[in-house]
C-alpha positions as CSV (number, residue, x, y, z in Angstrom):
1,X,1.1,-18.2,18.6
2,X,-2.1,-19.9,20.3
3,X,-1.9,-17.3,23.1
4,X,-1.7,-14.5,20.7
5,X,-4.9,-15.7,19.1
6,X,-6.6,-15.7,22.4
7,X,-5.5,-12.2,22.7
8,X,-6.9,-11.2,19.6
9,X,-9.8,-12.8,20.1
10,X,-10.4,-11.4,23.7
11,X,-11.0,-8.2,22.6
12,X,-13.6,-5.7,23.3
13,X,-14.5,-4.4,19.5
14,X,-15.4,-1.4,20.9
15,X,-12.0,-0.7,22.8
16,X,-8.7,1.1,22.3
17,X,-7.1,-2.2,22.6
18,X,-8.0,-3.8,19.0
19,X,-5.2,-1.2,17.7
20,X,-2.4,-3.0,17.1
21,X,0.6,0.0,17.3
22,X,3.5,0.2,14.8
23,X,6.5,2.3,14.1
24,X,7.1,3.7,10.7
25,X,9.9,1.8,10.9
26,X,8.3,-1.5,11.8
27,X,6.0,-1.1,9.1
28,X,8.7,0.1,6.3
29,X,9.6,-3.6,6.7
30,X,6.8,-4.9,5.1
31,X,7.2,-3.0,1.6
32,X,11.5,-3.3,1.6
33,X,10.5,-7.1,1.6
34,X,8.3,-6.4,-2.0
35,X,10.7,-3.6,-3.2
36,X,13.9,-6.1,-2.6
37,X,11.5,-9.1,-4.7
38,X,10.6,-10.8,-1.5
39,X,14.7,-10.9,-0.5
40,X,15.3,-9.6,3.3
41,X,19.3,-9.2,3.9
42,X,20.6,-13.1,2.2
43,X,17.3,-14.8,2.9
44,X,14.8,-15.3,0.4
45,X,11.5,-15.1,2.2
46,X,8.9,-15.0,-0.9
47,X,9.1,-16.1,-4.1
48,X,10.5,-13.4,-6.7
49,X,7.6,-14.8,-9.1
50,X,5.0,-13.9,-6.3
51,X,6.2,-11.0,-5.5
52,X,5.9,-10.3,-9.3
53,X,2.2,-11.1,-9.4
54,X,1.2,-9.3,-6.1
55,X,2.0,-6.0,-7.1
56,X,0.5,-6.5,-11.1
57,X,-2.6,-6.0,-12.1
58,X,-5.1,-8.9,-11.4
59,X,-8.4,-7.1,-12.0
60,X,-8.4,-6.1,-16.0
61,X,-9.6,-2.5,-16.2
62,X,-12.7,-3.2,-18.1
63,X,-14.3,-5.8,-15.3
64,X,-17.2,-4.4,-13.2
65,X,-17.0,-4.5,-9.7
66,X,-19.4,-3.6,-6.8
67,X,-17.8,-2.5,-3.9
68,X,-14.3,-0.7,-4.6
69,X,-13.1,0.6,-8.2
70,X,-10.5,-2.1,-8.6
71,X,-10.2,-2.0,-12.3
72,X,-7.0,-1.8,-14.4
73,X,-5.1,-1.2,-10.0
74,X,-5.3,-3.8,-8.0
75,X,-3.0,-6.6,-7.5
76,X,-3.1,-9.0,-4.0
77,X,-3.9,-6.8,-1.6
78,X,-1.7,-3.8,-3.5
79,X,-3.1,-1.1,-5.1
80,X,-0.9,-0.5,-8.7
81,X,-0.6,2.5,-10.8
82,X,-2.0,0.7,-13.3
83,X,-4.3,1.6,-16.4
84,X,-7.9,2.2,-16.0
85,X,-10.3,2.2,-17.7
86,X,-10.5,5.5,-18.7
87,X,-6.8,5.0,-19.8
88,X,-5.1,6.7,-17.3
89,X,-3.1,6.0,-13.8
90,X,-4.3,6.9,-10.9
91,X,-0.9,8.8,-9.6
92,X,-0.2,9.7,-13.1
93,X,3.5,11.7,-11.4
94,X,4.5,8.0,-10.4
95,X,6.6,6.1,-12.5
96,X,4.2,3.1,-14.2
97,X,5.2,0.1,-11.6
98,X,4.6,2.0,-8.2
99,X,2.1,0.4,-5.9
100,X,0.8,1.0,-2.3
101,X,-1.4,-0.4,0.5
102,X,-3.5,1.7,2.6
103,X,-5.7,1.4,5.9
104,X,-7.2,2.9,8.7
105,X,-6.3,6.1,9.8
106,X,-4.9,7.1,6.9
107,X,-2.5,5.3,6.8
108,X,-0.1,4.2,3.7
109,X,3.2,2.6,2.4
110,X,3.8,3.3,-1.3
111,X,6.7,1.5,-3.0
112,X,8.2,2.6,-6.5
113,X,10.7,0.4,-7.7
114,X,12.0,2.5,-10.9
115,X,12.8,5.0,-7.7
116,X,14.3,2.2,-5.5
117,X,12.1,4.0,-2.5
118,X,9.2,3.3,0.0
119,X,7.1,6.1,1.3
120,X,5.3,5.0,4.9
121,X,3.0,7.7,6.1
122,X,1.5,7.1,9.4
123,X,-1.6,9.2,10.3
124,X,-5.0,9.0,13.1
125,X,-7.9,10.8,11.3
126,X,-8.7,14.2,12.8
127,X,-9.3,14.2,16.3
128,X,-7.0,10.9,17.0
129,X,-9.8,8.3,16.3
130,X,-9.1,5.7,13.9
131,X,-11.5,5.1,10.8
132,X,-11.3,4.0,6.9
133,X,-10.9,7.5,4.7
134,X,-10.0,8.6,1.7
135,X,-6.7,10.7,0.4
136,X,-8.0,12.1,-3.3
137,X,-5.6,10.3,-5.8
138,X,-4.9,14.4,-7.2
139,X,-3.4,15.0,-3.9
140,X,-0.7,11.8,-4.0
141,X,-0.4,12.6,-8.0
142,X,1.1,16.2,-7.3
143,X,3.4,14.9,-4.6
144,X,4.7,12.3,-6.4
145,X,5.4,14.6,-9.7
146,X,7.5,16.9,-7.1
147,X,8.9,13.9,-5.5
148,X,10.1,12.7,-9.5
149,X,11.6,15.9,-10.4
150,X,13.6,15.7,-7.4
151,X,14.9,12.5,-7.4
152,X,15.3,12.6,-11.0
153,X,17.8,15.2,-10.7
């Protein structure tokens, strides 16, 4: 572990080595653990009762905030369908309890337990450079009423 911290911290900011690369199937690992309530194969490796709590809403929808819209959607470090403010979800074609982390490049893993499914979509931003953007919450709301109707049946 110590050498792997030197790694880290060895790193040129401004070069392609501070990308740390990942399969989708590396990083489908990571929600299975929160879809399966923190269970991996017989091994319990979180608490159910964390698991619970990361992936509810901790910021109630009415609270200010100053940097991101967190209100009524964000759990420990998961984004939730949850209920804003303005009373409605922000993928309203996603069953009420799905939830989803995102980062650079576009990148995101969505997990919807009423579905018993994880979604991991890997993606650089246009041109293959890596920065912080934005998928519009209509675009994820269409695709997941498709996705409903199909699974649904």
């Amino acid at each position: 572990m110590r050498r792997l911290l030197d790694l880290l911290a060895d790193v040129d900011q401004r070069s392609e080595r501070q990308r740390i690369g990942v399969s989708w199937r590396d990083l489908a690992r990571y929600p299975l653990l929160y879809l399966n309530q923190g269970n991996w194969s017989v091994t319990q490796i979180l608490d159910p009762a964390f698991v619970q709590m990361a992936t509810s809403t901790q910021v109630p929808a009415r609270m200010e905030t100053a940097y991101f819209d967190l209100t009524g959607r964000y759990g420990f470090f998961w984004w939730i369908n949850g209920i804003k403010a303005d009373g409605r979800r922000p993928w309203p074609g996603a069953p009420p309890r799905t939830f989803n982390a995102h980062g650079a490049g576009l990148n995101f893993i969505f997990v919807i337990p009423e579905w018993q499914l994880i979604i991991v979509r890997l993606s650089l931003a246009p041109g293959g450079h890596v920065h912080l953007g934005q998928t519009d919450a209509s675009v994820w709301g269409q695709f997941f009423s498709k996705l409903g109707t199909a699974v649904e049946d």
